[in-house]
Each structure stands twice: as structure tokens, then as C-alpha cells.
N, C-alpha and C positions, 0 to 999 in steps of 0.2 A: 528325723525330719522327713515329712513327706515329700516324696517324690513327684506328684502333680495335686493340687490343692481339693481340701474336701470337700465335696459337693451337698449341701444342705437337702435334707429331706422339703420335700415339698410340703406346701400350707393342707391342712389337714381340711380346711375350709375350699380348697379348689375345688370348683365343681365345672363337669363340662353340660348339664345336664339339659336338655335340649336341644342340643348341638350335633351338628353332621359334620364328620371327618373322614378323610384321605388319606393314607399313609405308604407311602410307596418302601420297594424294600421290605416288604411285612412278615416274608418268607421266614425272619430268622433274628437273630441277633438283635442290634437298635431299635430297628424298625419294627418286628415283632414286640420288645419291650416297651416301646411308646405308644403301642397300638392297647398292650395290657395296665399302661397307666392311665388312658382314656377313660379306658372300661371300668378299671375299678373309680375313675371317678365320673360314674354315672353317663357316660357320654348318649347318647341319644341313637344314632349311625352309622357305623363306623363302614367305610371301601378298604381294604385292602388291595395291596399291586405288591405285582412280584414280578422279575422279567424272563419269569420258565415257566410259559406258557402253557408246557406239557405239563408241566405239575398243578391240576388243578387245585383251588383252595376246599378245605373243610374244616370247621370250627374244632380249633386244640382243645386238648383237655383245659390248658388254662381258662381260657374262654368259656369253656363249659362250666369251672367247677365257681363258677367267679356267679357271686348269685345277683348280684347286678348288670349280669350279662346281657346289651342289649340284641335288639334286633341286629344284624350283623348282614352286610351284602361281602359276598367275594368274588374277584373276579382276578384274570388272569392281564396284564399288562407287558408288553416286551419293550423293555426301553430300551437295549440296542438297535432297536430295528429305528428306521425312520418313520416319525413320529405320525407319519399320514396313513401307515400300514396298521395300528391300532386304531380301535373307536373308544378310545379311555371317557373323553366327554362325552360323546353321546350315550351310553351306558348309563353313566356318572348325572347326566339330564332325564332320562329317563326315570330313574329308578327314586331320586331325592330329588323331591323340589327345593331344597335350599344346602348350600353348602357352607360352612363359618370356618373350618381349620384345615388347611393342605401342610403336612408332612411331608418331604421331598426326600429321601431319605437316600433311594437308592445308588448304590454307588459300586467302584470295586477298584483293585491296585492291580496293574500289572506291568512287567517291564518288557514286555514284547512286541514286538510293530508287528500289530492285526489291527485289520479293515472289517468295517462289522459289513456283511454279504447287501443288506437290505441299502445301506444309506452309502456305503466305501468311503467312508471317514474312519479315521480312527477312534479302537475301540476306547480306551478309557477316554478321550474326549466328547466321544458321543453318549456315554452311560455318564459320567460323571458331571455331565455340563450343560449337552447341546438336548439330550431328552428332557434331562430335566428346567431347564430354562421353557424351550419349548413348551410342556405340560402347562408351567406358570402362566404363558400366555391364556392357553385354551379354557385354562377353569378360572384367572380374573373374573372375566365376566358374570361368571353365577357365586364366587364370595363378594364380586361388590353389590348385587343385587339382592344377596343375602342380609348385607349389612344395611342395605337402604329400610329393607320391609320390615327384620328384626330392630332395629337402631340401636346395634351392636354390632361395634369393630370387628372386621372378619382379620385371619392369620393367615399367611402365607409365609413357611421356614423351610430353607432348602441346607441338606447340613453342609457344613462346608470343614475349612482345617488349618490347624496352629504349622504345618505342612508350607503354607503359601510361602512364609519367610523367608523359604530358600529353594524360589522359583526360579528359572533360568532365563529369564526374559533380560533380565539389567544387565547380564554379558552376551546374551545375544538375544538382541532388541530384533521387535517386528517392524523391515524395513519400511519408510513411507510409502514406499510403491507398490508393496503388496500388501495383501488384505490377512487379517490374523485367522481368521479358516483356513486359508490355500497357505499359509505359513506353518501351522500347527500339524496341519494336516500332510505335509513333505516330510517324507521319510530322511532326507536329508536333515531336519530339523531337530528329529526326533532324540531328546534327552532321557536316554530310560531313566533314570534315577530320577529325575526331576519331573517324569510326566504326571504323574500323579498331583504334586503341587502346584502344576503349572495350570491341570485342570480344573480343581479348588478356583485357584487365583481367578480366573475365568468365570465362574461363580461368584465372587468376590467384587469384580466387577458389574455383573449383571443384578446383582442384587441391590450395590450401588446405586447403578442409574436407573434401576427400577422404581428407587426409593423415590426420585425426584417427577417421577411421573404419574403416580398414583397416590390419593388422596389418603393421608393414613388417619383420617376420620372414618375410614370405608374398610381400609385395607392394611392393615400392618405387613411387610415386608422384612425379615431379616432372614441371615444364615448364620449358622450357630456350629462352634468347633464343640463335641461333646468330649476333647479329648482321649489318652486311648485307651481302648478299651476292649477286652476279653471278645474278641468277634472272629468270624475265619476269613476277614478280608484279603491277608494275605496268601490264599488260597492261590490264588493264579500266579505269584510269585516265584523265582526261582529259588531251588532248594536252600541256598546258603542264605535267602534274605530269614526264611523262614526256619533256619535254622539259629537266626539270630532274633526276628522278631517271636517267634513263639512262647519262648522263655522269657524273655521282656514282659511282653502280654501280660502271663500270667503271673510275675512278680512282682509288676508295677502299675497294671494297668486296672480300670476300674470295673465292675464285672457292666453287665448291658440294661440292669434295671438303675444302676447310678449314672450311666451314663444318660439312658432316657431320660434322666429328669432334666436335663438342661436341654434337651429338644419341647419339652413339654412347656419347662421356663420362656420359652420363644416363642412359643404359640400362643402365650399369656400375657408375657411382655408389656410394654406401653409405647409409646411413638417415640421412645427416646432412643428407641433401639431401631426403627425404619431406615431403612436403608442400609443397614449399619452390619456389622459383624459381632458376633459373641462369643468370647472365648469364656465357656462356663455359662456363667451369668451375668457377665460383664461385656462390656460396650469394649471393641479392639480395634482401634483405629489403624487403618492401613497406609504407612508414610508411602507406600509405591503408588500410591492412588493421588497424594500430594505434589507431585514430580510431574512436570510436564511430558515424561515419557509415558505415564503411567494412565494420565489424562487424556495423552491419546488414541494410546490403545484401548480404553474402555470405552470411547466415542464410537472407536472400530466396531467391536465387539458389539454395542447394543446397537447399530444401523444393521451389522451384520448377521446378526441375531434374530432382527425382526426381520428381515428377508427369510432367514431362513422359517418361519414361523408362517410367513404368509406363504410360501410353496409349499409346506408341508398341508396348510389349511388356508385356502381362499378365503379372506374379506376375518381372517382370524385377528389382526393387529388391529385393524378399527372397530373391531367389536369390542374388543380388550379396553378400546378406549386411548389407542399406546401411538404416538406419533415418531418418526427416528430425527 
């Protein structure tokens, strides 16, 4: 009996061909592999992000030997930094005039209380959540205006994780009196085992109520669990986790070209899947998001969110189109 369920090869007829894409995370792992399913299926553009700046990009051999390799831009993006110390858009405006698929990919596990230097938030909340929410705002605007000119649905998928289920928010809830940034962000608060899901979940929300604010004639919205899979996420993890996840991984876990294809699946998807969460290639409805507790925290979270988006970028929320 399988241990996580089989992931269908992709339609042999998907084609991206045309099309400009973003994929953050491109460094390695998922995001490298969803970057090499683009490609082989014809994709038109593709940006790569990765958030080690020092390391700049240059086309892998994959890339190379792939004879449908397009034209290709790379650039270097630091998502723990705060999100106003990058020019990822302007870059991203300059270089393509049209943008149709964002990949959000980048992410990382760690159980340590570290403040990222740039932003002093904490770090896996700021890499897994608050960059990439943020980005979604700044590049809205050129996939809806993509989908106006082309009159094709533009993607926006941010990955997320079957992880949230056993988030720590439902025994210790974000009080009404404080705000879920200055709560996440108290070391006091801080769940190492559970930060990781806590910051998924946070994701989980934002994608939520991003759903009901963007027209998904324009703009498809989901996040998508690829399940686990053969990566060195737990890289920043302390020894025994990775003494336990490693061997898991690699016994049970799916390699990084079957996991890309349910990031691919999302970006292809159809509006059934807006707003929504994908475990696989299915639709996963979040009962914490039914619960009035759950309901209020994601009100939190996307007023708090888009604060944080217009200080990182002035007049960025109304250009987005995004009201709190």
C-alpha cells in the first residue's frame, strides 16, 4: 500500500507555449523542477528567484540540454529580506511585458528563533509567508493585465502544506487584542515544532481571502501541498529532526519532478480551485477556516498583510486592485 498516493503524469498535450513565468525558489529542488516542466513544455520566459543573492544564476545543464529551451532571464531575489530591499517587479516590468504564471515556491523549516537582519521578524515567518504574500501583491497587477490583453486566465500558486493540520493556533489562539504579526512574531509565542505549519497556515489564509478579491476570470489564486518530497528543506533543522526526516524522505517521499507536477497542476487548474488549497490535485478544504476563530484570524491576517505590503511598496495595494 502506498504511503502518500500516486501522482498522475501530466497531459502530454499541456503546453505553456507563449507564456511568461516566475518561479521563486528555482535554486534547487521543487522549484528548480517546475521551472524544468515549464520548459519542457515549451514555455515562452521563464524568471527564476532564489534568495542567495551571492549565488548568481546561470542556465544548468538541464536547461541547456532541453532543446526546447527557451529564452530564459535570471536574476537573484532575497525573500528574507524585507520585501522593499529587492526590485523583484521592477526587474520583472522591465524585462517582460506580460506576465501569465507566478510559482511561489520558496520556502524553508527551521526550529530556531532567528529574526531575519533586514525586516526583524521572524525568519521562517517572513520566508514562508510574509515574502511571499507580499511578492503576490506586487506582480497582481501585471498577471491581471496580462490576462486582460491575452484573454487568458493568468496563475498565481503559492506552495503551501498538508503540515497546517497540526497548527498551534486552536490551543493558543491569537488574542482579540493583539494583532497576529506582533503575536507570531513574540518569542514568547514561538512553537518550534509547530512553526513551520503555523506559517503554511498563514498562507492558507492569505490565499483564501485573496480568492474573494480577485476576479478569477483574470486571475486564478490557489496554494498547493506537493506533499513530501526528496528536497534538503530540512537543512536548517536540528540534527535528530534530520536524523529522522532524512530516511523518511528518502523511503517514502516522492522524488522533485513528481512532486512539480502538482505545482504545475495549479498553475493550470480552473476556478474551482481559487482560493482554495490542493492537496495533490485536489481541492482541501480547511475546517479551521470554518470556525469562527479561524475567520478571525484570516480578517487579521489579510488587513495585516496588506499593511504590511503597502509599507514595504507605496500605492502597491491599490494598484493590486486589493481593498482590506
Amino acid at each position: 500500500m502506498a504511503i502518500i498516493p500516486v501522482v498522475p503524469p501530466l497531459p502530454d498535450s499541456l503546453s505553456f507555449a507563449g507564456k511568461s513565468a516566475v518561479v521563486t525558489g528555482a535554486n534547487g529542488g521543487l522549484g528548480l523542477a517546475a521551472a524544468l516542466h515549464l520548459v519542457q513544455r515549451n514555455i515562452a520566459t521563464i524568471i527564476l528567484a532564489a534568495k542567495r543573492p551571492e549565488t548568481p544564476y546561470s542556465p544548468t545543464p538541464s536547461f541547456k540540454s532541453s532543446p526546447t529551451s527557451p529564452p530564459s532571464s535570471f536574476m537573484s531575489l532575497t525573500l528574507h529580506a524585507h520585501p522593499r530591499s529587492h526590485p523583484s517587479r521592477p526587474k520583472v516590468l522591465a524585462e517582460i511585458p506580460t506576465l501569465n504564471i507566478v510559482i511561489l515556491n520558496a520556502g524553508m523549516g527551521s526550529m530556531d528563533w532567528k529574526l531575519t537582519p533586514e525586516a526583524e521578524t521572524e525568519e521562517v515567518f517572513q520566508v514562508n509567508f510574509l515574502s511571499n504574500a507580499i511578492l503576490s501583491v506586487r506582480l497582481l497587477p501585471l498577471l491581471r493585465s496580462s490576462a486582460e490583453s491575452s484573454c487568458e486566465t493568468s496563475h498565481l500558486s503559492i506552495v503551501g502544506s498538508r503540515a497546517i493540520v497540526v497548527h498551534s493556533f486552536t490551543k493558543q489562539p491569537v488574542p482579540d487584542t493583539s494583532s497576529v504579526f506582533a503575536f507570531v512574531n513574540d518569542r514568547a509565542h514561538f512553537r518550534a515544532l509547530m512553526r513551520y505549519s503555523d506559517s503554511k497556515l498563514l498562507v492558507s489564509m492569505w490565499v483564501h481571502e485573496l480568492g474573494k478579491h480577485v476576479d478569477p476570470s483574470l486571475v486564478i489564486v490557489n496554494n498547493v501541498c506537493p506533499g513530501m518530497v526528496k528536497t534538503n528543506i530540512d537543512v536548517n533543522q536540528p540534527w535528530w529532526v534530520r536524523r529522522i526526516m532524512g530516511p523518511l524522505r528518502w523511503l517514502a517521499g516522492r522524488s522533485t519532478e513528481v512532486g512539480a507536477r502538482t505545482l504545475i497542476n495549479a498553475i493550470s487548474a480552473g476556478k474551482e480551485t481559487h482560493g482554495e488549497m490542493l492537496f495533490d490535485f485536489t481541492v482541501w478544504r480547511n475546517k479551521f477556516l470554518e470556525k469562527e476563530q479561524g475567520q478571525k484570524m484570516e480578517k487579521k491576517v489579510w488587513k495585516e498583510t496588506l499593511a504590511a505590503a503597502e509599507t514595504s511598496a507605496p500605492g502597491s495595494v491599490e494598484e493590486a486592485k486589493l481593498r482590506d
